[in-house]
N, C-alpha and C positions, 0 to 999 in steps of 0.2 A: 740393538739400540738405534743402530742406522733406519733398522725397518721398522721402527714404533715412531719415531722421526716425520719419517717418509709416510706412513699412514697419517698422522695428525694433522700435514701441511695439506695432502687432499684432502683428508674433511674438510680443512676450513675453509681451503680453497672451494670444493663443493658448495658448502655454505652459504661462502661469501657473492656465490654464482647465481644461487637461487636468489639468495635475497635481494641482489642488484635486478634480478631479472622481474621478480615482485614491486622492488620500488620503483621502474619505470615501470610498469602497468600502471602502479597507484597512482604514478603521477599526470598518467596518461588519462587517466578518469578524473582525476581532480582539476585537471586544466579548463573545460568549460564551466565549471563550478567558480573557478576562480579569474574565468573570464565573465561571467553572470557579474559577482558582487565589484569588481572592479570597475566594470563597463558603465555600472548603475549609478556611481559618483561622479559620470564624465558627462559633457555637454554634449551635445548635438556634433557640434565640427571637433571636435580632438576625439569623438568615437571612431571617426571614418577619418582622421585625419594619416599622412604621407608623412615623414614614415610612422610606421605602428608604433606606439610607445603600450605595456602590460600596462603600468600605472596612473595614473590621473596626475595631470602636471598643477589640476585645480580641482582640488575635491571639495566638492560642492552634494548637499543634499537638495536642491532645487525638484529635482525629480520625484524621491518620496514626498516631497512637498506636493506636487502636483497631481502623483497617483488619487491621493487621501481627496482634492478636489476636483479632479476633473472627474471624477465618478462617484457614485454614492458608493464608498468604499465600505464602511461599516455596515451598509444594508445588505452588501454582498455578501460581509464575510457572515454577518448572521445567517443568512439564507445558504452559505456552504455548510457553517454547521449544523445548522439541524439536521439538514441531509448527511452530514456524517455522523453524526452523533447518533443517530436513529438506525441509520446503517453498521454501526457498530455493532449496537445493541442485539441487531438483526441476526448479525452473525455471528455472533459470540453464543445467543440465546439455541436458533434453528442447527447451528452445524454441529456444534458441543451433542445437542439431541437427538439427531440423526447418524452422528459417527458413533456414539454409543450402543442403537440398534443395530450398525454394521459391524463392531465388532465384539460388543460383550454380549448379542442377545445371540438365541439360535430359533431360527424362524425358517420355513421352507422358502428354498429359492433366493434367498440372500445373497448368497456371492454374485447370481446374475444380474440381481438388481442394481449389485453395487456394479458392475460393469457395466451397465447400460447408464446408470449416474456418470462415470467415467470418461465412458464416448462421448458426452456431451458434452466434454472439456474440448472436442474437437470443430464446436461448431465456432465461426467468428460472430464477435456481436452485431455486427451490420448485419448476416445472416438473418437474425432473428429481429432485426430491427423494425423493419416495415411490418410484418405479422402482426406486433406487440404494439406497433403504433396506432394500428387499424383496432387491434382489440380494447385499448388505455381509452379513444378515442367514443369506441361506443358504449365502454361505463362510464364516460364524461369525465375522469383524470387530468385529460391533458390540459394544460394548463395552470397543474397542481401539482406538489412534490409528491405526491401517490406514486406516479410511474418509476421514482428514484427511491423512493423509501419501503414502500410495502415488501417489494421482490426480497430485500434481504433479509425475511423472516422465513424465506423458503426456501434458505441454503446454497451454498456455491458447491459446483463440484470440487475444485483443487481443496477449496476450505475442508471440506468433507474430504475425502481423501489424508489430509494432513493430521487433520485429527481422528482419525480411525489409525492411521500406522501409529499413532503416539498411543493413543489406548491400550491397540493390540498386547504392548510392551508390560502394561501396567500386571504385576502379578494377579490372576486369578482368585489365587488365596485371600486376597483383600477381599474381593466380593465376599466370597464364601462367609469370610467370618461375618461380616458385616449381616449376611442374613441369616447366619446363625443367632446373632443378636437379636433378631425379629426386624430386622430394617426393610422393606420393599424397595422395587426396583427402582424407584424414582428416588426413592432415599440413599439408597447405594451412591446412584448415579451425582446427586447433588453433595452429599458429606462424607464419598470417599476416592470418586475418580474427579469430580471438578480442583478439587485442593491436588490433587497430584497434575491437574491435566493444565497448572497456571504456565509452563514453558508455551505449549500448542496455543494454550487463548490468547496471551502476548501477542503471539505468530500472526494469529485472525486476525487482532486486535489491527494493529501496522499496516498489514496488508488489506483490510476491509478501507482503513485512513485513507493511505494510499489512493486507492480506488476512486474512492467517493470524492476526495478531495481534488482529484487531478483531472475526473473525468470531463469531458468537454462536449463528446456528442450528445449524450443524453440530457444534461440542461439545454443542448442546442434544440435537441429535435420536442421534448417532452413538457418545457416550460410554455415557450411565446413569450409573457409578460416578465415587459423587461425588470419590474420590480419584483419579479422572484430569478432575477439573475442569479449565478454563482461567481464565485469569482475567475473561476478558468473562462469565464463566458467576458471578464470585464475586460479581456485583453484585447478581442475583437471590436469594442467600441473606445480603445485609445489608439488604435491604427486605424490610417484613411486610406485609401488611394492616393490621394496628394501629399501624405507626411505620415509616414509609417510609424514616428515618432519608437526608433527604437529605443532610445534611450528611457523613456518612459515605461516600455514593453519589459526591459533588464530590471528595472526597480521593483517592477510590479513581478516579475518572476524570482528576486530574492527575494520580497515580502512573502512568497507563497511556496521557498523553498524551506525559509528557518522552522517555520513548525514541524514538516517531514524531519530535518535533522536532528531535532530537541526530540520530539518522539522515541526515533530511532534511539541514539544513543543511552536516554532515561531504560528505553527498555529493552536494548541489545542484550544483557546476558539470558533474557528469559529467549528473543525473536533467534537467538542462536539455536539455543539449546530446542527447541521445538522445531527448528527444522532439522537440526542434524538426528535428533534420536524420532522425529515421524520418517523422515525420508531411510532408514537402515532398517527399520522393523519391516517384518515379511507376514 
């Protein structure tokens, strides 16, 4: 009895170890998060004020007030989303179609190709940045959301990758029947592995968002005209040299965190589940 005891006060003590040692991670992550929307209701002198106070002694919305006018805010966020919206599409459409000829078709030479897709998850994008500039440049692109929208109908590696290990997974069998029924590959592919492959496209789905939504060099280098700004691009014209204006800088980065988090959480059990059952298939 002593030793059945004695086991149950280590598990919990076990337990109770991990989960303390999980909840300071968590909160260790959540603390500039909760210095972002805190900071955002504070003025100019109590952000930087002696000594530090977490809370706002004057919550004030002044600042979203300001974002909304000191920039054409509503032109930006239009001009974000088409580019993500289109980028979505991109990639929901291109990778879903190319991880299906990696892993449900058989074609000579395939597993190399998919390795050579692969290794190009190792180049950085400033790598390719200048190349693509000079090329965007002499089909007259630049200047237009071309350079940020076209590219994601021709697939990402890791995208590609995540959804070929979730396919892989998918029974066989399903095909099979499905063109024992007289179905063709594209019918297969569209009314028997898309309805099963909704975890992975979630996945794309967030992570293509993500992407499009936060990126910052390529509206820099591939727009110029400031009226096809994004909004990651409108944060550099509320900071000066003379008045960094963070406080303005915090507002405008919770306005462009809440969507990421409403996302995520809408469609955490599918962005889970598509990564844990792509990433274990071999």
């Amino acid at each position: 009895m002593n030793k059945m005891n004695g086991y149950k006060v280590k598990t919990f003590l076990g337990k109770f170890c991990i989960y303390l040692i999980l909840l300071l991670f968590a909160l260790a992550f959540l603390l500039p998060f909760f210095f972002l929307f805190t900071g955002s209701f504070k003025t100019s002198s109590e952000l930087f004020s002696k000594p530090f106070h977490w809370l706002p002694r004057h919550w004030t919305l002044n600042n979203y007030r300001q974002v909304f006018t000191k920039i054409p805010f509503f032109r930006y966020l239009k001009n974000t989303m088409i580019i993500v919206v289109v980028n979505i599409i991109g990639a929901l459409i291109s990778n879903s179609l190319i991880a299906y000829g990696f892993s449900r078709l058989r074609w000579p030479g395939r597993d190399k190709v998919f390795m050579i897709v692969i290794a190009t998850m190792i180049l950085p994008y400033q790598v390719t940045l200048i190349p693509l500039y000079l090329m965007y440049s002499k089909m007259g692109w630049v200047g237009t959301f071309l350079p940020l929208t076209v590219p994601g109908f021709f697939g990402n590696a890791f995208y590609i990758f995540l959804m070929r290990q979730f396919m892989i997974g998918i029974p066989k069998e399903l095909s099979e029947a499905a063109r024992i029924d007289g179905a063709n590959e594209f019918g297969i592919f569209s009314s028997v592995i898309i309805p099963i492959s909704k975890p992975a496209l979630a996945s794309v789905a967030i992570m293509s968002f993500m992407r499009a939504w936060n990126d910052f060099l390529g509206p820099l280098v591939f727009l110029g005209n400031d009226r096809l700004y994004t909004l990651s691009l409108a944060a550099s014209m509320l900071r000066s040299n003379l008045n960094p204006n963070w406080e303005l800088l915090l507002a405008l980065g919770a306005v462009m965190v809440i969507p990421v988090l409403i996302l995520f959480f809408v469609l955490q059990k599918y962005f889970i589940q598509g990564i844990t059952m792509g990433g274990v298939k071999g």
